[in-house]
C-alpha angles and dihedrals in degrees: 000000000000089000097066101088102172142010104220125026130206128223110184109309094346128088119196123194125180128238141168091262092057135270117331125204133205139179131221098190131062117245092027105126127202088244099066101048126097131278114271117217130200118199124192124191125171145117091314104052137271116304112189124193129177118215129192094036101201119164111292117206114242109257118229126268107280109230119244092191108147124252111263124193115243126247120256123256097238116190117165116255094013140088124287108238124199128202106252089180096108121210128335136244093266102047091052118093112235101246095174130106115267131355094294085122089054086050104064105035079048085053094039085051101055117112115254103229110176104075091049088058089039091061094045094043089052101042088043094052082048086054103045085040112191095027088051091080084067085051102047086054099048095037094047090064085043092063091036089056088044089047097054083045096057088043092060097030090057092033108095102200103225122189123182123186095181125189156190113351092348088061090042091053097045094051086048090058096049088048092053100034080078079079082074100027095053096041111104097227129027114177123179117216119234104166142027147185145167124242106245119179133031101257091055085050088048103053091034102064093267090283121154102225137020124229134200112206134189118197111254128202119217116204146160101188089122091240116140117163095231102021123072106196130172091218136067118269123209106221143179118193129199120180098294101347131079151166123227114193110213118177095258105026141021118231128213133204128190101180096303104346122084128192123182128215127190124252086242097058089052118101108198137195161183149196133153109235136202109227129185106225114208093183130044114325119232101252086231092058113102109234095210094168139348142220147196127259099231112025148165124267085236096047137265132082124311105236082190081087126068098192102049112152121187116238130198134245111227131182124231141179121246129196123190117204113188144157141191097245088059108280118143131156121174106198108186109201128210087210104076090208100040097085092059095070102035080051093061110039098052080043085051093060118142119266112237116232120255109275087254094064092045114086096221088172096071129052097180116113099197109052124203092220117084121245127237120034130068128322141198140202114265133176133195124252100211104041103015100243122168114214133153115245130177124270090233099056119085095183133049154161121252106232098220108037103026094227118145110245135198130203117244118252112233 
């Protein structure tokens, strides 16, 4: 598939490649241990659901209490004769409720909250060697392989390894995402609106260029490079970024970052949507918008320009593309596109994502994507000696692995 972009992927010092056997883990460094490295996860989607495992289990730090704390509407920015704006940027990362499979989301806001400590000792290593002058020569040597050593070490503690082996129509509907998220990526200009308000009064419509409501936008950035600051991945990620917000498509979640902290929401929770908009552009326009009128800055509540006004340009009425992104737990983006046609597609495939099966069609026992026991046939009931484990097995095998304790397995002869 065109969204796999590379085969191993490298937190820090450490390097991690799939297998079939599982996720392998090397250093580049000496004196890097297994232990100190950072989680590796292993993500399956297919036809059968999504199975999620977690390898190299090292201690992850507690997250902090999530706050519950219940969505509240923003208050207005009021300035006297002016338009009211409201903030149209729903609800933050930490007010929305983690819906995806696994700790993936406490992994990273516990990654993004790790202290960096390379540049501190750097400081002191470097003020200390100035002040014991000429043994600070000695210092600055040893102390320079101590922060390289510390540097390699932040990078792997605040890294998350993330791999994805997608399939099916799961595989078919991501790819399709990554193909049509070019619409974004190629536009000249992508804003994200973060606050709105209508135009009330005539002298408002008047000074405004007769428009009917007023717009504060942020320039947004649309990607799909896979680079995320805290997430190491092996696939291409769709991605939008705001200031210091942003949304990162996966194939089975979408995750959601608000400056350090990250929330996810299912495909299936999101309501998405699309219109194309007129929009009156007082800067430069983006040369692929379509100019389809124009208008004056200061005109007449009949029409027409207002002479009243020496400098009077004439701006131009240009239609964009909006797409809407919202969710019942708060979320809400608002991406204005250059491109008219741009939102449509984005709209529909993100609307077009795969239903996951009931929870009773998902194994959520075992995380293995290549099972031992042979599929089609008949099957029976078995269970596991040594921890108890009920699992179906084919009648034809007479051998077998147990799903839950590895352990091989043979049938009892009667």
């Amino acid at each position: 598939m065109g969204f796999y972009i590379r085969k191993s992927v490298k937190a820090g010092p450490f390097r991690f490649n799939l297998s079939k056997s599982g996720i392998g883990v090397s250093a580049g460094v000496p004196g890097f241990r297994i232990g100190t490295g950072p989680r590796g996860n292993y993500v399956h989607v297919g036809r059968n659901g999504i199975y999620y495992r977690a390898s190299l289990n090292g201690q992850l730090e507690r997250p902090s209490p999530r706050l519950s704390q219940p969505l509240q509407d923003r208050l207005p920015v009021f300035r006297p004769s002016d338009v009211v704006m409201e903030d149209v940027t729903g609800a933050t990362a930490m007010s929305l409720e983690p819906t995806g499979r696994g700790d993936l989301v406490d992994q990273l806001n516990a990654a993004a909250g790790r202290f960096v400590w390379w540049w501190p000792v750097a400081i002191a290593v470097f003020l200390f060697g100035v002040m014991t002058i000429p043994w600070g020569i000695i210092i600055w040597v040893l102390g320079g392989a101590s922060c390289i050593w510390l540097y390699f070490n932040d990078q792997a503690r605040r890294t998350v390894v993330l791999f994805y082996d997608v399939h099916d129509d799961a595989a078919w509907w991501f790819e399709n995402l990554v193909t049509e998220w070019r619409w974004l990526t190629e536009s000249q200009r992508v804003w994200r609106i973060v606050q709105s308000g209508d135009v009330v009064g005539t002298y408002n419509y008047k000074v405004n260029a007769g428009a009917s409501s007023l717009v504060k936008t942020i320039g947004a950035t649309a990607s799909t490079s896979g680079k995320i600051k805290q997430l190491a991945t092996n696939i291409a990620v769709p991605s939008i970024t705001a200031g210091n917000s942003a949304l990162y498509l996966l194939p089975d979640r979408m995750l959601v970052r608000e400056g350090k902290r990250y929330s996810d929401i299912e495909y299936q929770a999101l309501r998405v949507f699309h219109q194309e908009q007129r929009f009156i552009e007082s800067s430069l326009p983006p040369s692929d918008a379509l100019q389809v009128d124009s208008t004056w800055q200061y005109v007449k509540v009949k029409g027409g320009p207002d002479r009243r006004y020496k400098n009077n340009r004439i701006l131009p009425i240009l239609l964009y593309g909006r797409l809407v992104i919202t969710s019942a737990s708060g979320l809400y983006w608002i991406i204005q596109i250059s491109r008219a046609d741009a939102a449509e597609p984005i709209s529909q495939v993100i609307s077009a994502a795969p239903i996951e099966p009931a929870a009773s069609d998902i194994n959520t026992t075992s995380l293995d994507p290549y099972p031992s026991v042979a599929r089609g046939g008949k099957t029976t009931k078995v269970k596991c000696f040594r921890c108890g484990h009920i699992q179906d097995a084919s009648v034809s095998v007479l051998s077998f692995t147990c799903e839950k304790c590895n352990s091989e397995l043979k049938r009892a002869k009667k």
